[in-house]
C-alpha positions in Angstrom: -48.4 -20.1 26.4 -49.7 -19.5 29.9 -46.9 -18.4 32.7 -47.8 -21.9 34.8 -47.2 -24.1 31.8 -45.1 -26.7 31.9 -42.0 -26.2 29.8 -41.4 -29.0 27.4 -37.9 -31.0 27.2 -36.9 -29.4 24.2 -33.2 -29.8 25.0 -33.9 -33.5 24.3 -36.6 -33.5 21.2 -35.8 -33.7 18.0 -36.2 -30.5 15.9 -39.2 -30.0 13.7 -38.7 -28.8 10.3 -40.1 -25.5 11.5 -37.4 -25.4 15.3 -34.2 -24.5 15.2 -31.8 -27.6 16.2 -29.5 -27.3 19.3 -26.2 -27.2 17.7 -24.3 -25.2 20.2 -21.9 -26.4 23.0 -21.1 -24.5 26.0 -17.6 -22.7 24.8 -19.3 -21.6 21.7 -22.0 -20.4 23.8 -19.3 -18.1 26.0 -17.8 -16.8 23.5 -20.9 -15.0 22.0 -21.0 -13.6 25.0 -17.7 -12.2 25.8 -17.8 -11.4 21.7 -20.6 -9.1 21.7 -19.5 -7.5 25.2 -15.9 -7.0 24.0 -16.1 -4.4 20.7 -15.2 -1.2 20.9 -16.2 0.0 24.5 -12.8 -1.1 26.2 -10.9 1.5 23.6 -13.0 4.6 24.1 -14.9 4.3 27.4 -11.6 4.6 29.4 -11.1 8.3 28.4 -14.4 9.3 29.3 -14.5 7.4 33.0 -11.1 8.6 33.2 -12.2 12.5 32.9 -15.7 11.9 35.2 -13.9 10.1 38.0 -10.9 12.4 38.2 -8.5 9.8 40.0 -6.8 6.8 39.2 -8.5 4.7 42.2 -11.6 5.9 41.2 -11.9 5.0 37.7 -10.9 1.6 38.8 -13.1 1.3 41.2 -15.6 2.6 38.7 -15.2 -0.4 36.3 -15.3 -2.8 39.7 -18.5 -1.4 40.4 -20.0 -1.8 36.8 -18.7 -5.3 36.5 -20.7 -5.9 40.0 -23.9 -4.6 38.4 -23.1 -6.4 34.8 -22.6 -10.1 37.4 -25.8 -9.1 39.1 -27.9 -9.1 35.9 -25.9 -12.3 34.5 -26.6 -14.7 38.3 -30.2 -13.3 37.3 -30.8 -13.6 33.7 -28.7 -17.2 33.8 -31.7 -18.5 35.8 -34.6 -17.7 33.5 -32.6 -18.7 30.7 -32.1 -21.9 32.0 -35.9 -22.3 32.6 -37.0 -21.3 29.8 -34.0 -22.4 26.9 -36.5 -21.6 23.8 -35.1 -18.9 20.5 -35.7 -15.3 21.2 -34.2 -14.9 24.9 -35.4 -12.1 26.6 -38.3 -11.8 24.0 -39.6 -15.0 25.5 -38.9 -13.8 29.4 -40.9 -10.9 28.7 -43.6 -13.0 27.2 -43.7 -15.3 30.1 -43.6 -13.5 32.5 -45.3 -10.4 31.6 -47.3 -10.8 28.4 -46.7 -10.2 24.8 -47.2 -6.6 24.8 -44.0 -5.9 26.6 -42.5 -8.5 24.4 -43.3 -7.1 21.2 -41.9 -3.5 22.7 -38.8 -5.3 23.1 -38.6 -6.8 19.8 -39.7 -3.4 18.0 -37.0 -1.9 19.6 -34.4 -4.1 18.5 -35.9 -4.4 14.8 -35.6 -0.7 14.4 -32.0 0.5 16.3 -30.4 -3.3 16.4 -29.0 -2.9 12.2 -28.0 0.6 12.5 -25.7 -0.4 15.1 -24.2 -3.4 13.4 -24.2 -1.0 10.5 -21.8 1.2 13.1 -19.7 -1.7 14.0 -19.3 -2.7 10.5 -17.8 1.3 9.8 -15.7 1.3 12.9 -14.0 -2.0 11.5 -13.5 -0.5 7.9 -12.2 2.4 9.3 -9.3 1.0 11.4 -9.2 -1.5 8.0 -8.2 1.7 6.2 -5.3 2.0 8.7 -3.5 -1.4 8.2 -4.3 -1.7 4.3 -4.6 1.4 1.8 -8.3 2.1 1.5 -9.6 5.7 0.0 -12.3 7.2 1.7 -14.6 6.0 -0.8 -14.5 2.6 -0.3 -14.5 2.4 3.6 -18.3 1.8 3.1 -18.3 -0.4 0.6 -16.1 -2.7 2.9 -18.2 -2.1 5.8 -21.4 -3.8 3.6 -19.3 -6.2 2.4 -18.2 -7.4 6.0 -22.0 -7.6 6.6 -22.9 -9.4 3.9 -20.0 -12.1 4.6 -20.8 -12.7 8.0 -24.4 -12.9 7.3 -23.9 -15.4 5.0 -21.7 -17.5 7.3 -24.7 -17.1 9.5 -26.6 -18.0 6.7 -25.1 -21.3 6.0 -24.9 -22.7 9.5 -24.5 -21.6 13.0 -21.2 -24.0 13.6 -19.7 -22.1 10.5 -20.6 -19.0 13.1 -19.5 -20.5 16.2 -16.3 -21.0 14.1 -15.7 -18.1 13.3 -17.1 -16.3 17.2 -14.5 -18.8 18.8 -11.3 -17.6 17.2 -12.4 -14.2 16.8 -13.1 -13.8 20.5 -10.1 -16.3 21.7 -8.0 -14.5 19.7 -9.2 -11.0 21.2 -9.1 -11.7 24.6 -5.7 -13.0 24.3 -4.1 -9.6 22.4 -5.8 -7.7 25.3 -4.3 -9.5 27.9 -0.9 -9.2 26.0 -1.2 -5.7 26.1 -1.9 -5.7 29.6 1.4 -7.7 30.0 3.3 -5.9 28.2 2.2 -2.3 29.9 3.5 -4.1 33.5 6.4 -5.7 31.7 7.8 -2.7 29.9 6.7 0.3 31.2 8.7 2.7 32.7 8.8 3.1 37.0 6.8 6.4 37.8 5.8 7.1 34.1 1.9 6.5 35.0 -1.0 7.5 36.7 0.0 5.2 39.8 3.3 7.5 40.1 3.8 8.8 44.0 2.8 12.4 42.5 -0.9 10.9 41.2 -1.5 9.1 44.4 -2.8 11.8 46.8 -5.6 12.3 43.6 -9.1 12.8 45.7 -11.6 10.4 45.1 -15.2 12.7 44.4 -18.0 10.4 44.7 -20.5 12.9 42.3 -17.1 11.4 39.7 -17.2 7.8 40.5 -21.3 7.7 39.7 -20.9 9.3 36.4 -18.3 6.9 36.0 -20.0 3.9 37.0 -22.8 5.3 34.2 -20.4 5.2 31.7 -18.7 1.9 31.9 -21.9 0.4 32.1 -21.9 1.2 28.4 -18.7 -0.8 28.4 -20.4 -4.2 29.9 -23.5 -3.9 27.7 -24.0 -7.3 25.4 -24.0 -10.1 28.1 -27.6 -10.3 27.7 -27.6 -11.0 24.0 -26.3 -14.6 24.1 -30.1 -15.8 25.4 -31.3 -15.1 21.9 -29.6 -18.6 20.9 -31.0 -20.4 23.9 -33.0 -22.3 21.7 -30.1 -23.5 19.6 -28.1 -24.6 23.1 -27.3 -28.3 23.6 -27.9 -29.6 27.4 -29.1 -25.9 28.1 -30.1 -26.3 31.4 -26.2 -26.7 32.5 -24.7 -25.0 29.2 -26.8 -21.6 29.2 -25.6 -20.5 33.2 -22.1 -21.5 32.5 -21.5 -19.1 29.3 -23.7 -16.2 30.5 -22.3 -15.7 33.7 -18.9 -17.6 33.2 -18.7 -15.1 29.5 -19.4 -12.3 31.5 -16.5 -13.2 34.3 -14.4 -13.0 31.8 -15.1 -9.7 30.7 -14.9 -7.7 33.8 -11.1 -9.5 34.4 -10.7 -8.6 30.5 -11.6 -5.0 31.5 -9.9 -4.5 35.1 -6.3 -6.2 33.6 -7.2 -3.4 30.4 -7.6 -0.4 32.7 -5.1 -1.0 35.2 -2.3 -1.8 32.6 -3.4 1.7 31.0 -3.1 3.6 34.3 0.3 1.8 34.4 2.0 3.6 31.5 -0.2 7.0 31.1 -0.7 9.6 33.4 -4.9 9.8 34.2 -4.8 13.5 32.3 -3.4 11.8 29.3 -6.0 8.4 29.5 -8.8 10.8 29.9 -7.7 12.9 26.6 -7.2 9.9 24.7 -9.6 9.1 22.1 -8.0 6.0 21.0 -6.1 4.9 24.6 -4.7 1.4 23.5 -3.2 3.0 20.8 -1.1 5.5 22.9 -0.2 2.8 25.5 1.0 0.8 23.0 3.0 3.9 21.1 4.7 4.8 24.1 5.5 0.7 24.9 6.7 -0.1 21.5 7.1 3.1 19.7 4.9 3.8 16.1 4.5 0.2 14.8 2.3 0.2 18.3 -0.7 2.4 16.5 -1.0 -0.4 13.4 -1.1 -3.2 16.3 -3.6 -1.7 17.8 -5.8 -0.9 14.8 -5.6 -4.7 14.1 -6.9 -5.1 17.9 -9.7 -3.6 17.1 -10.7 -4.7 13.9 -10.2 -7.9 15.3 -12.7 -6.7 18.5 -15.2 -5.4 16.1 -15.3 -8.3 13.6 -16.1 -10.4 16.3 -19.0 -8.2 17.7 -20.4 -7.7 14.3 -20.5 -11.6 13.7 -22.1 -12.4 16.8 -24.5 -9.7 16.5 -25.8 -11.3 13.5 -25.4 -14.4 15.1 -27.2 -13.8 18.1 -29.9 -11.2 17.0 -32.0 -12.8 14.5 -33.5 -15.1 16.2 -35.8 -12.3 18.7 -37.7 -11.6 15.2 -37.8 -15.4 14.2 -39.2 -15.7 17.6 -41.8 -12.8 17.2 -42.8 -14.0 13.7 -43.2 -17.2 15.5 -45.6 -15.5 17.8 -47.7 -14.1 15.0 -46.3 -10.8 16.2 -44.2 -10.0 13.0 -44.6 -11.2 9.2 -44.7 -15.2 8.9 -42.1 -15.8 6.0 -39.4 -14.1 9.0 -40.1 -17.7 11.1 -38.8 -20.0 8.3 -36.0 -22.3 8.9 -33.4 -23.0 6.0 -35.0 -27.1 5.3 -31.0 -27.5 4.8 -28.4 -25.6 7.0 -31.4 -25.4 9.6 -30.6 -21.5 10.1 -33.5 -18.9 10.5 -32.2 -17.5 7.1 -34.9 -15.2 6.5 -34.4 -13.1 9.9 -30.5 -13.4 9.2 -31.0 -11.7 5.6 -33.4 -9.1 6.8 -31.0 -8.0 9.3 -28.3 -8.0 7.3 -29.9 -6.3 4.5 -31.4 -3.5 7.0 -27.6 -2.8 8.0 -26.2 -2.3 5.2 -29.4 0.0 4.2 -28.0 1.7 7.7 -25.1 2.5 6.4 -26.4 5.9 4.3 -26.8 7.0 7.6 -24.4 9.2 9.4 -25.6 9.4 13.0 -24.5 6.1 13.9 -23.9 7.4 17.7 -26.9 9.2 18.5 -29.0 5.6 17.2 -26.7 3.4 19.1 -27.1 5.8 22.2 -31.0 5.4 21.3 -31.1 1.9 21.4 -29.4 1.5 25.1 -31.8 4.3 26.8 -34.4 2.4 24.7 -33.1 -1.1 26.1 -32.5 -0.3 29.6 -36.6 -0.8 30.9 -36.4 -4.3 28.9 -33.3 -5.5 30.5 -34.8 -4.8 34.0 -37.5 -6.3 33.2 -35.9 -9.4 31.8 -34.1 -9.3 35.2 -36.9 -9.0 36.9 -39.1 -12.1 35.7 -37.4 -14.3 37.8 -39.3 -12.8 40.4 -42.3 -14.0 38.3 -40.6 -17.6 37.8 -40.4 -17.9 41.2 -43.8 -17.3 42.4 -45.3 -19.5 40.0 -42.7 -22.8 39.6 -40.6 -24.4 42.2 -37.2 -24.6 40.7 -36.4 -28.5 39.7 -33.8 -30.3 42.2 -30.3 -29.0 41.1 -31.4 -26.2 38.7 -29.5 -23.7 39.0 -30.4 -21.1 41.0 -29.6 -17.3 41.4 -27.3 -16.7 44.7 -27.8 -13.7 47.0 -31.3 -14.1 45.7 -33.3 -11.4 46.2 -30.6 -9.0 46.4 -28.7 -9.9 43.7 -31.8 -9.1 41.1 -32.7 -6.2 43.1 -28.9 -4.7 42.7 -29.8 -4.4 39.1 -32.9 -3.4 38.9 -32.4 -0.7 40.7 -29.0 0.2 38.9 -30.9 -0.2 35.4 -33.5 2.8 37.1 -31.1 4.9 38.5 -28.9 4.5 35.1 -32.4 5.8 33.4 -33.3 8.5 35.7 -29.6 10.0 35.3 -30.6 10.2 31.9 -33.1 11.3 31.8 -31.6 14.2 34.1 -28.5 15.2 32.2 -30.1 14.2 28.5 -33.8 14.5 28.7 -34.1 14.9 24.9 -32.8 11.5 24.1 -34.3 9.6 27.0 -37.5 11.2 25.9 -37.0 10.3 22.7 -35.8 6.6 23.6 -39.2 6.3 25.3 -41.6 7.8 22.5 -39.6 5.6 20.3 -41.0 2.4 22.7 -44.4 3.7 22.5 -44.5 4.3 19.1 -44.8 0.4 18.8 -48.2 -0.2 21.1 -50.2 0.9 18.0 -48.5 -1.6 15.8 -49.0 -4.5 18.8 -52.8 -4.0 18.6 -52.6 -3.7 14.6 -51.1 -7.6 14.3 -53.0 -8.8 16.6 -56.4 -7.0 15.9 -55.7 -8.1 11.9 -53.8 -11.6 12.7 -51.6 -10.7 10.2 -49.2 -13.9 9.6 -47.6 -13.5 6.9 
């Protein structure tokens, strides 16, 4: 498929038995994206922006700033996504608009970090399981594979059964995080937090507030993800600009009301020591019963990320088998539930193979340094899209075009190069891990290997 082709109405056609059907409406659509965004980041990233920024005003301003860059690649992304509505996402941006080298790349890279990280989120949940219900250490991985294995076959068996499950999850989420926040301006003591008059003289050291901004950008990672169902989108055109960016909206209020209700009731010394900072808000709001509340936050948090992982992330492989790029069988379409059940079992089989593993962190740090090139460069194809089609009358269109792109572009390689500056070892080995792939490229498509 050339870059100047004309993209078919697919939104309209009836599937093939071989296409994935467009089952999904707009809310459904959202809430994979606020469900992968929202896991686990909101909990821990706090302390650590909290200890790199040094002030209360900063660390805020820190998450304002990386909610600004997350926007910037959502206005962007929405637009290709839009034009180009087929299964895969950013697989088929990168495709389009820069051939299938740098597609293939993108899809290794997923294939070989993407299930040790669902295999991560799956742990984290059984772990915080072990806290409500009385699980011995033993069987905290066991119930991590068996999570997998349940929400794979929900996946399995149809992707409303998974929007089911993605909308409550997520509606459910967003709403005990917003409680929280309530609560924490509700109930907390006058003077007990960071905001007291004593923490408001606090300097503000910009060398802080960018290794802040660095980390929270962790935080935001996920809105992206949701174009792997484009193909699956009913009236994409409309649907796919209103959950990416309206998801993503979400989020960064999600996150601001999060943060500011947490500098409400702890000092900035005691967020930035905090490993689990949700936790001791709501201790010191509602005494010990506040610790099992939270646990259940999170399992809640990471249940929904899991599931819409394995929602969301099949379907770049089915799009690569499609391609020829990756072994045939991984294209087929369930000729009943009309799911790509053979990318949804592989994944879920290679997570739960993940979980013998023990460096969960250093893989899932892997796969962002590994990921950051590909999401500029998803960004970036618009610039491609533009130069070569003349957006249809009331597309949707990116504002504060060509800034807005630009703005994340260039934060995607400045959040590279500071990696590669303070850990050149895993940046380097992000990068080897990328190139590792360009031999296999040339081996499928030098053999034709299909199947």
């Amino acid at each position: 498929m050339s870059l100047t082709a004309e993209i078919p109405p697919s939104a309209s056609r009836e599937p093939s038995l071989g296409k994935l059907p467009r089952r999904l409406g707009p809310w459904s659509t959202a809430a994979v994206t606020v469900g992968i965004m929202i896991g686990s980041g909101i909990f821990r990233v706090p302390a650590q922006a909290a200890a790199e920024t040094g002030s209360a005003g900063a660390m805020l301003l820190a998450w304002v700033i990386g909610g600004v860059v997350a926007m910037s690649g959502a206005l962007t992304l929405a637009e290709v996504a839009a034009h180009y509505p087929e299964a895969g996402g950013m697989y088929v941006y990168l495709r389009e608009a820069f051939g299938r080298l740098p597609a293939f790349l993108f899809g290794w890279v997923y294939l070989i970090v993407i299930p040790a990280g669902a295999g991560a989120i799956a742990l984290v949940f059984a772990e915080y399981l072990g806290r409500l219900v009385p699980l011995p250490p033993s069987a905290i991985r066991p119930v991590a594979a068996a999570t997998i294995v349940l929400l794979a076959a929900a996946q399995y068996r149809s992707i409303r059964v998974g929007a089911a499950i993605q909308n409550l999850s997520t509606a459910a989420k967003v709403a005990a995080i917003l409680l929280l926040a309530f609560a924490s301006f509700a109930l907390a003591g006058p003077g007990a937090g960071a905001w007291s008059a004593s923490a408001a003289s606090q300097p503000m050291h910009p060398a802080g507030l960018g290794l802040g901004v660095v980390t929270v950008l962790w935080a935001y990672n996920g809105w992206q993800d949701v174009t792997c169902l484009s193909g699956e989108v009913r009236d994409p055109h409309r649907n796919l600009p209103l959950a990416i960016v309206g998801g993503t909206l979400v989020v960064v209020a999600v996150y601001l009301a999060a943060n500011a209700a947490y500098l409400r009731v702890l000092p900035l010394a005691d967020v930035a020591a905090s490993p689990l900072v949700a936790a001791d808000v709501a201790v010191r709001l509602v005494g010990p019963g506040g610790a099992a509340l939270v646990s259940a936050l999170v399992c809640l948090a990471t249940f929904g990320s899991l599931n819409a992982v394995l929602m969301a992330v099949p379907r770049v492989f089915w799009a690569m088998a499609d391609d020829g790029l990756f072994f045939r069988a991984v294209a087929a379409v369930h000729p009943r539930y009309r799911t790509p059940h053979v990318a949804i079992t592989a994944l879920g089989a290679l997570a739960v193979a993940y979980l013998a593993l023990r460096s969960f962190e250093q893989l899932i740090e892997a796969f962002i340094l590994a990921s950051l090139p590909f999401w500029a460069l998803s960004v970036a194809s618009v610039f491609v899209l533009r130069r070569h089609h003349s957006p249809a009358p009331g597309a949707y269109r990116t504002p504060g075009y060509p800034f807005v792109p630009l703005l994340f572009v260039t934060a995607m390689a400045a959040l590279l190069g500071n990696s590669l500056r303070l850990h050149p070892g895993a940046t380097l080995t992000s990068l080897g891990a990328i190139l590792a792939g360009v031999p296999l490229f040339y081996v499928w498509r030098s053999v034709g290997r299909r199947g």
